[in-house]
N, C-alpha and C positions, 0 to 999 in steps of 0.2 A: 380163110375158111371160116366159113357159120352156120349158125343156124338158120334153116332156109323154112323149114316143120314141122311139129310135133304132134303125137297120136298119143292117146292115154286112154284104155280102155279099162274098166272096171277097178277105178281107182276112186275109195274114198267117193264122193257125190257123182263122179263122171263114170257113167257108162261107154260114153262114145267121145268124144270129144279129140276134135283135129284142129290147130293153127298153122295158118301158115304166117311164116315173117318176112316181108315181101321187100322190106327195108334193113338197113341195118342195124336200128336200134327200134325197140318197141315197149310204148305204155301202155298197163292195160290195168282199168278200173275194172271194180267188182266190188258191192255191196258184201258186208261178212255173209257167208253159207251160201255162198254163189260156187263157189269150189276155187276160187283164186289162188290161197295156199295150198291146193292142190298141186295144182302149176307148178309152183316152185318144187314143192316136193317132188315131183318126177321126174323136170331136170337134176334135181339137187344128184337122185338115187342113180339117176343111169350114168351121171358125170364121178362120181364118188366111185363107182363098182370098178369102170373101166380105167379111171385114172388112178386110183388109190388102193385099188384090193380092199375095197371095204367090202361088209360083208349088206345084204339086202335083206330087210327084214318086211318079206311078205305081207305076214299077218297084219302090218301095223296099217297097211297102206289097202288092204283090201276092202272092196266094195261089199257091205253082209247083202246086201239085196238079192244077191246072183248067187251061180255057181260056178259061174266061167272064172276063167285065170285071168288077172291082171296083165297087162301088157302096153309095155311105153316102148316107141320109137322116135329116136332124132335123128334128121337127114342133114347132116353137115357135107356142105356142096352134095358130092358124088358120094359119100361115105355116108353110111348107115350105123348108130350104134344100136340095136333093142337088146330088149331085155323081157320074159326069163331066157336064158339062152345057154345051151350047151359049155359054153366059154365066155370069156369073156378079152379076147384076146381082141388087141385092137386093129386096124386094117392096115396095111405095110405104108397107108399115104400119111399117116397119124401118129407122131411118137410121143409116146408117154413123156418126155419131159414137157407136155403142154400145160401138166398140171397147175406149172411155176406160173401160169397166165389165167388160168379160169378162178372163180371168186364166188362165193355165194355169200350174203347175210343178212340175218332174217333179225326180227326180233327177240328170237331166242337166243341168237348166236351172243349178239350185241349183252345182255343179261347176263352169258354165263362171262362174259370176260371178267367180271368183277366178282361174278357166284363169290370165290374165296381169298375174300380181300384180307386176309387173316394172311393167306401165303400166294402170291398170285403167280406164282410158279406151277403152281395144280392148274392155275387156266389156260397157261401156256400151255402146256403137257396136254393137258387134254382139249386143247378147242383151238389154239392157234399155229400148234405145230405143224399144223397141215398145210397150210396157208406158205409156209415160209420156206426154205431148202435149209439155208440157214440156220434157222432155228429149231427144226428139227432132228437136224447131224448133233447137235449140242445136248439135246434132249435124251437122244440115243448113246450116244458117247457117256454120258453121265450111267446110264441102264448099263451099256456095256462094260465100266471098270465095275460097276456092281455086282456083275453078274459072273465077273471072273477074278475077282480081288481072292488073294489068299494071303496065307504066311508068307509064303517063299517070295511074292510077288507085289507085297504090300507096297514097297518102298518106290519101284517102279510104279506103279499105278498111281501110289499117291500123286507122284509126279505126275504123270497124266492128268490127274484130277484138277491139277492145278493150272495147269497148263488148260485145258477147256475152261473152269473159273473164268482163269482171265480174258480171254475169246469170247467168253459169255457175258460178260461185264461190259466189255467193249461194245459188244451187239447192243445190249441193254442201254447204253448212253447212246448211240445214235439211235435207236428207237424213241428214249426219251426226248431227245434234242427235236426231232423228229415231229413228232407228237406235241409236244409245247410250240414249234413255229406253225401248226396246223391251228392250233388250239387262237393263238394271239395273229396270224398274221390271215385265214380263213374265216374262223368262226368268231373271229372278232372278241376274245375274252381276255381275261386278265389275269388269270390262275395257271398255276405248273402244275404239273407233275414230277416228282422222283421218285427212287426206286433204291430201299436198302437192301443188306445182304447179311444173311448169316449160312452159312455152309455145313458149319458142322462137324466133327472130324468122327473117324470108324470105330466101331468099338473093335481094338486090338485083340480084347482077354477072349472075345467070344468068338464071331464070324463075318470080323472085319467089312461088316456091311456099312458104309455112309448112309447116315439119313437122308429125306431129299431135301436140298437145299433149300431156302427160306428167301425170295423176294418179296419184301412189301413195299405194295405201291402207297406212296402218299400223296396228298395233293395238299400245296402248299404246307409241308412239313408237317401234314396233320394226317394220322390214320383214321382209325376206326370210321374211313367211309361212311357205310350204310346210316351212319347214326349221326355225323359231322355234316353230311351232305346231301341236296333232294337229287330225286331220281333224275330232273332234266340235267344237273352238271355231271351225275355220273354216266350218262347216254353220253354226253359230248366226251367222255372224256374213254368210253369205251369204242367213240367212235373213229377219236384221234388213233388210239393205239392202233386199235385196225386198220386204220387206212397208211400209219407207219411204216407196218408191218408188213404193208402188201408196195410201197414205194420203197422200202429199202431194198426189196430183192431187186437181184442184177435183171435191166430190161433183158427182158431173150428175143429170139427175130422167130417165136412158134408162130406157129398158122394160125392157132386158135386163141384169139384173145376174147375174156366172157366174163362180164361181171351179171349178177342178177341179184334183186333187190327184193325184198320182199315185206311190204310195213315195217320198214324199220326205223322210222323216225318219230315212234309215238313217243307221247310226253314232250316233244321239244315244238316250242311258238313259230310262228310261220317264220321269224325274222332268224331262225338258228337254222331251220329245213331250207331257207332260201340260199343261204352261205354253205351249206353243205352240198346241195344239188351244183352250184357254179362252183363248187371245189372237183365232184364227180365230172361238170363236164370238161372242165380245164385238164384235167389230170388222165383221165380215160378217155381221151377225144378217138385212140384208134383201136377201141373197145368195142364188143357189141355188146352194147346195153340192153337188159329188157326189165324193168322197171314193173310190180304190179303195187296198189293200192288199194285201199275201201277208203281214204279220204279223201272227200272230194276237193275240200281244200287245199290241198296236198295236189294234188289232182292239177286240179286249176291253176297252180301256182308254178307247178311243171310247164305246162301246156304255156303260160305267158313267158317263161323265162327259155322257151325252146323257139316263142316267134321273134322275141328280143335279138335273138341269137341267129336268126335267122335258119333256124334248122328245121322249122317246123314241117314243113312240104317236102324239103331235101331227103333228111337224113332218119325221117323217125315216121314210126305209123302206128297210128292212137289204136287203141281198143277199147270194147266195153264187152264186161261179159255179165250176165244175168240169167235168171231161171225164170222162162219161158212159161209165161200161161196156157201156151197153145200144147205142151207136148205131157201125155199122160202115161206113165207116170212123168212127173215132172223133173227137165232136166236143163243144166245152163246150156247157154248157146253164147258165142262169143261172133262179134262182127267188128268188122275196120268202120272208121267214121269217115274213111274215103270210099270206100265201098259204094257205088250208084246201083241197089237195086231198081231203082225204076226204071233204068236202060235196058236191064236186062228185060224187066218186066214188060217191056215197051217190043224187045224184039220177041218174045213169047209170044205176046199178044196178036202179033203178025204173024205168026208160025202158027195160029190155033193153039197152040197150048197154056188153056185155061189154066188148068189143074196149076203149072209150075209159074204161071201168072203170076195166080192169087197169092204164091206163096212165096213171091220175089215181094210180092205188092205188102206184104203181112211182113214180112222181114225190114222193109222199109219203115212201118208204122213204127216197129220194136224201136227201130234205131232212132228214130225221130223221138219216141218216149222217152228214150232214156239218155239222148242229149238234150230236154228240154230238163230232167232231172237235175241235171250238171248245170246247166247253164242257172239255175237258180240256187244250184249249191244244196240241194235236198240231201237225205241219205236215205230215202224210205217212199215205198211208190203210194202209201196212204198219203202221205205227205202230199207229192204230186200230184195224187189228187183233189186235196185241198185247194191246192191253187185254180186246178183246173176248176172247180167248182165256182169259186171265187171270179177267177176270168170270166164265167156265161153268166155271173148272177150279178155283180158290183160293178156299180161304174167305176170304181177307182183301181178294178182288177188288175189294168195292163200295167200301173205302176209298180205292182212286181215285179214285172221283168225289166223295167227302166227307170228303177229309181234313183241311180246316179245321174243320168239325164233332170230327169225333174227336179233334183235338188240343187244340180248345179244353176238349174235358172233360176229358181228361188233365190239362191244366196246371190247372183249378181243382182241379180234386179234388186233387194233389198240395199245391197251394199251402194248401188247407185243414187236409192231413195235417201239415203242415210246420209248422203255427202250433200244434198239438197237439204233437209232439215236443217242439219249441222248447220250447215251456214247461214241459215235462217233468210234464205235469198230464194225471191219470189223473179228470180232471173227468166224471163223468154226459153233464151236456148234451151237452159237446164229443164224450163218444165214441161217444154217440147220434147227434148231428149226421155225424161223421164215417161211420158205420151209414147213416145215411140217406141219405147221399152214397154209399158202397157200390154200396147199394142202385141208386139210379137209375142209377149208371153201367151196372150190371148191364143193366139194361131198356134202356140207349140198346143195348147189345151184341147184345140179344136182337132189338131193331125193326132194328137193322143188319143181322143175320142173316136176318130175315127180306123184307125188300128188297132183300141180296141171291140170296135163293131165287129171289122173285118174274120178277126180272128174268134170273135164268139160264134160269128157263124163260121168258118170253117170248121170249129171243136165240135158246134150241135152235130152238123155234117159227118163229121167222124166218127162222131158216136157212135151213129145209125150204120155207117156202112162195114163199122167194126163189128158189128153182129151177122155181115152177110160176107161180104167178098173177105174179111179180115180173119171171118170162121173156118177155119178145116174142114166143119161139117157138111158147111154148105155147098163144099165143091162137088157139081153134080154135073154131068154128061147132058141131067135135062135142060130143055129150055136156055140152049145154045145163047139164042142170040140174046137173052132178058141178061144172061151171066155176061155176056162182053159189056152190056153196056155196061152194068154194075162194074167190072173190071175199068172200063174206061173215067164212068165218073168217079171212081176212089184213086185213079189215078191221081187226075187234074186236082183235086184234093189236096193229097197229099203232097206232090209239086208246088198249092199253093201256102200248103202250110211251112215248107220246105223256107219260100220266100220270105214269109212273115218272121221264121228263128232264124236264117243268115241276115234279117236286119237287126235282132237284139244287138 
């Protein structure tokens, strides 16, 4: 069982917004204030209500623009969960112990695990007991002799008390062990983790209440965290425990298995994000993944290590989502990068219908914009336009988008010329050889120049018909057949520009 889904209306930036997930795992970029953490948040809310009795805090997530109600729905297969909703009971094909299998963690989560590195038993308690069965029965058990400890019953409970201690200590070392073979044998680092204890005993004279117990985590025998250590060792090190914490629990055979991710890997270098992503897929292979980002690098680095893996086509289905110049007021829109508007746009176009044409045909440009964005690693669509500008005006434009190509001929060709000097040998072959390398490099220069002709005239082209068939405005009933053609040549267009970025 999955997510097949999701509708979120009047949440935070989105008014409207529907995905579907057509695979089983899904990445989905988004530039910050595009509403990506929106996303998460909706899942996060309608999975927390139904699985955990948490409570929904309306206000926090409502759109001010509107007056309408909020409202999220997830179609897992045949089963519906939404929300607001009379109840929240769940469907008879779905049972609450699925909680032990779904996951969420975001950048915040990851932050509060160390919040109070002073006693890190407060983060437990409050941010990862949920996460665990285990560790939560221990949490509570501790709440429960507190809440019923007396005179008469001290001596007993004590013994309870002691009795979960040691069960909690236990847990606590196979987390640790845990966490340190993630740390050195994943993320490739060199540093432990431990974890002391002070417990505490009741005050007898008064109202035999236990304090709460006192774990401090240290790393490599050293406290005071925040101050001993920078924020990327303590990211890996709230990532080990996390991810501990979610392998120690006993696998179960639920329906729903659901990890979602949410920027959570800032502050750490692409070479700590790469070992963690191949930890994710190793580890959660029969998970549904859905992965969102604002890094493109991040991004990108997913995307090559999912073709390595050969999963890319199989098993995963990319997204982009962005806010839409065409819709006023202004709202994101999210599409697949397998998605082929122009098919559609192609069978419209044969159907007479202009109107949904132009707007298959404009859905396509978006998407075409915003994987050239990517593909040069931008974060910002002035940016893109920079380049683009650069593209119609500099001959040396198109080495933007092929500068690995061009430098790799560079560096042979010199390194060839080099082993000719060096030896100080006015040799035939070698200076034939070296001729012939000339030569080709010539020809890469000249097919370089000439792709980027190609494509300065496709972009001027685009330009112009991004003002007529790309416009909303313009879709008019009049003058029939002047608007097909316009539809047809923004087609081939757009087709051709298609060709020119599947050759980057």
């Amino acid at each position: 069982m999955r997510i097949n889904h999701l509708t979120i209306k009047n949440i935070k930036f989105h008014k409207n917004l529907d995905i579907n997930f057509s695979k089983n795992n899904c990445l989905i970029y988004g530039e910050n204030g595009t509403g990506k953490s929106s996303i998460y948040s909706a899942l996060y809310s309608i999975f927390k209500i139904y699985f955990r009795n948490e409570n929904f805090n309306f206000s926090k997530y409502k759109n001010n623009s509107t007056d309408e109600d909020i409202y999220i729905k997830v179609n897992l297969d045949n089963e519906e969960l939404f929300l607001p909703n009379s109840n929240y009971n769940l469907p008879d094909s779905i049972d609450r112990d699925n909680y032990k299998t779904i996951y969420f963690a975001n950048q915040e989560l990851l932050e509060s695990i160390i919040s109070h590195s002073e006693n890190f038993y407060i983060n437990l308690y409050d941010n990862l007991k949920k996460y665990s069965s285990d560790l939560r029965s221990y949490c509570e058990k501790f709440d429960e002799i507190n809440d019923t400890i007396t005179s008469e019953n001290y001596s007993t409970h004590n013994e309870l008390r002691k009795e979960n201690i040691e069960s909690f200590k236990e847990y606590l070392t196979h987390i640790k062990s845990l966490s340190n073979s993630i740390i050195k044998d994943n993320l490739k680092e060199n540093f432990e983790i431990d974890f002391e204890y002070e417990w505490g005993i009741s005050d007898t004279l008064n109202d035999y209440k236990y304090p709460t117990p006192e774990v401090k985590l240290r790393i490599d025998n050293m406290d005071n965290l925040k101050t001993n250590f920078n924020e990327a060792k303590l990211k890996l090190v709230s990532i080990s425990i996390y991810f501990a914490i979610i392998m120690f629990q006993e696998e179960d055979s639920n329906s729903i298995k659901l990890l979602v991710l949410d920027d959570f890997l800032t502050s750490l270098d692409m070479a700590n994000r790469k070992y963690i992503m191949e930890y994710i897929f190793e580890n959660f292979s029969n998970y549904q993944k859905i992965i969102l980002t604002h890094n493109l690098q991040f991004y990108n680095l997913i995307i090559r290590s999912l073709k390595n893996r050969k999963e890319y086509d199989t098993d995963w289905e990319i997204k982009n989502i962005f806010i839409s110049n065409y819709l006023s007021p202004l709202e994101s829109k999210i599409v697949s990068k397998d998605e082929n508007y122009i098919i559609k746009a192609e069978v419209k176009l044969l159907e007479g219908e202009y109107h949904i044409c132009g707007n298959y045909l404009r859905k396509e440009f978006e998407r075409i914009t915003s994987e050239f964005e990517q593909k040069l690693e931008l974060g910002k669509a002035s940016e893109l336009q920079v380049i683009i500008d650069s593209i119609k005006s500099s001959e040396d434009g198109y080495y933007y988008i092929k500068p690995y190509e061009y430098f790799k001929c560079l560096k042979k060709l010199f390194k060839d010329f080099k082993e000719v000097i060096n030896n100080g040998d006015s040799d035939p072959i070698k200076v034939s050889k070296c001729r012939t390398l000339m030569g080709g490099f010539s020809q890469t220069l000249i097919d370089y120049e000439r792709e980027l002709e190609k494509l300065k005239e496709v972009i001027n082209k685009i330009e112009f018909y991004k003002n007529i068939a790309f416009n909303p405005s313009s879709h008019s009933d009049e003058e029939i057949e002047f608007y097909r053609k316009e539809l047809e040549d923004s087609k081939a267009l757009l087709i051709s520009l298609n060709e020119i970025f599947d050759s980057i």
